[in-house]
C-alpha positions as CSV (number, residue, x, y, z in Angstrom):
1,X,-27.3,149.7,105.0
2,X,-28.2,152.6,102.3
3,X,-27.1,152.1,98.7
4,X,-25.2,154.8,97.4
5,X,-27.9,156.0,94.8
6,X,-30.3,156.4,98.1
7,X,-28.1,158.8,99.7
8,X,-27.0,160.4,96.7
9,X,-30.8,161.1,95.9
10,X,-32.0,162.2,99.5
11,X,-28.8,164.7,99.4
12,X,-30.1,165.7,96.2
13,X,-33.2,166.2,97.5
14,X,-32.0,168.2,100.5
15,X,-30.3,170.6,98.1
16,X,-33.3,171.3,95.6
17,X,-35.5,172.4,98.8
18,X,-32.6,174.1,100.1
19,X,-32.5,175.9,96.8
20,X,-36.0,176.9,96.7
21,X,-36.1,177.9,100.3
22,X,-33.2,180.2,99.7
23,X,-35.2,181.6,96.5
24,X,-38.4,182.1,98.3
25,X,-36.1,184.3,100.9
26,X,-34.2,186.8,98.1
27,X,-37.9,187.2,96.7
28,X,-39.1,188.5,100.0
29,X,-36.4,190.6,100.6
30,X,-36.3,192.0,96.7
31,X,-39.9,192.5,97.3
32,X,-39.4,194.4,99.9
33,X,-36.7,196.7,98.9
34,X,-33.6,194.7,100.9
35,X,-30.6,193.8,98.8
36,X,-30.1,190.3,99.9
37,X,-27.7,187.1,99.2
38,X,-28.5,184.0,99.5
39,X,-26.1,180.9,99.6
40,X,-26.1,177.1,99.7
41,X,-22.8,176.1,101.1
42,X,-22.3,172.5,101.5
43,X,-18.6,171.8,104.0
44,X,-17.3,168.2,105.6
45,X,-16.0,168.4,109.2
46,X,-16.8,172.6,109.7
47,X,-18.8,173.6,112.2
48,X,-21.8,175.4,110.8
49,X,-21.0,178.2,112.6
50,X,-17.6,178.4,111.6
51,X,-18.7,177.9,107.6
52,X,-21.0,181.1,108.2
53,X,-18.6,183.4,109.5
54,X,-16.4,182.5,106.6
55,X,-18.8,182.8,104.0
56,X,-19.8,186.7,105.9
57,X,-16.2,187.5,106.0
58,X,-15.6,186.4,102.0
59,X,-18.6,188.4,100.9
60,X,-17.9,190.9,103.1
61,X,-21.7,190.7,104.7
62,X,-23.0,193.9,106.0
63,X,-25.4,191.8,108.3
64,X,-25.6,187.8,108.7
65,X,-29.7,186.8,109.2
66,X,-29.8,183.7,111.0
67,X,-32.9,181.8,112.0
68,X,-32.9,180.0,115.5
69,X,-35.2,177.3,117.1
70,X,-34.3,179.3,120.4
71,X,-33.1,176.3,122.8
72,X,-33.2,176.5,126.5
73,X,-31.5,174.5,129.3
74,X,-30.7,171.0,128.9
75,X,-32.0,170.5,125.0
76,X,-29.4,173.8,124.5
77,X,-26.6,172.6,126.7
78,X,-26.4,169.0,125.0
79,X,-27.2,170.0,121.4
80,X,-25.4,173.5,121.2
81,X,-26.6,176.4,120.0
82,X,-24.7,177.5,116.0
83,X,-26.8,180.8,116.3
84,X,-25.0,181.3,119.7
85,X,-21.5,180.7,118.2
86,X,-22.2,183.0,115.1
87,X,-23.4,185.8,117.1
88,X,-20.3,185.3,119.6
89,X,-17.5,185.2,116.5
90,X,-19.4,187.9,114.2
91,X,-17.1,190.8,113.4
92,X,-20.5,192.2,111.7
93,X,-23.8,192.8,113.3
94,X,-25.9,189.1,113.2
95,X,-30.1,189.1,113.4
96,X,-31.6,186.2,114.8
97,X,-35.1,185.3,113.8
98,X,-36.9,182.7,116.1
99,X,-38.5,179.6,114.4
100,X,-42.3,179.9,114.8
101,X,-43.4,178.2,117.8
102,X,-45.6,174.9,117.1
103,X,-49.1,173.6,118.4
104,X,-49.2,170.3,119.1
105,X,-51.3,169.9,115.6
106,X,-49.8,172.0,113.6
107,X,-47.3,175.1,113.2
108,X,-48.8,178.2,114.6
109,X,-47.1,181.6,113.3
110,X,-46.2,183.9,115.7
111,X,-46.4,187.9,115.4
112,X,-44.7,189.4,112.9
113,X,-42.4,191.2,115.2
114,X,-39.0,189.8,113.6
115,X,-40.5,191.2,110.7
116,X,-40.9,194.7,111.4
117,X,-37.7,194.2,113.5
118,X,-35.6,193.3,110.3
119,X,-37.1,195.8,108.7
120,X,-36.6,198.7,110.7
121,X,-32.7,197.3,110.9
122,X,-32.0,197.6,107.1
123,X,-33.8,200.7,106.8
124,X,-31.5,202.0,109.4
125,X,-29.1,200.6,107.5
């Protein structure tokens, strides 16, 4: 069984690269001229879906972005899909960004598609 220190560091952990994840994202936006806001929301016993539409509807989000890994069939059917729930529920327009696909060696990116997609969205916007 864990100690409590181990868990408390690898949550700790999981928060600092949440954190720098979520900076790295506001950069590229601000960078690129879109007005962005990130958030690290930790919740016990929400869904993740519902703790995203409730954070959208207390900001009052224009947009949700949401990345997906873009399950099909059985792996979608047994695991769920939270991107699927989100863009059900939204009461504001949600973007869903696939997860690169990945090589058997190593992560492969894809075209930047999604990219000039969300952009042509917010300058729409």
């Amino acid at each position: 069984m864990a100690d409590a220190a181990g868990v408390d560091k690898v949550l700790d952990d999981l928060r600092a690269n949440g954190r720098k994840v979520l900076a790295k994202a506001e950069a590229l936006a601000r960078d690129r001229g879109v007005e962005a806001k990130a958030l690290l929301v930790e919740t016990k016993g929400a869904s993740i879906a519902d703790t995203i539409l409730a954070q959208a509807k207390k900001l009052r989000a224009d947009v949700i972005v949401l990345g997906t890994h873009g399950r099909r069939g059985l792996r979608r059917a047994v695991m769920g899909s939270d991107a699927e729930a989100v863009l059900r529920d939204a009461r504001v327009p949600v973007l869903l960004v696939r997860a690169p696909e990945r090589s058997a060696s190593k992560a492969v990116p894809r075209a930047s598609g999604a990219k000039r997609a969300a952009s042509r969205t917010t300058a729409a916007s």
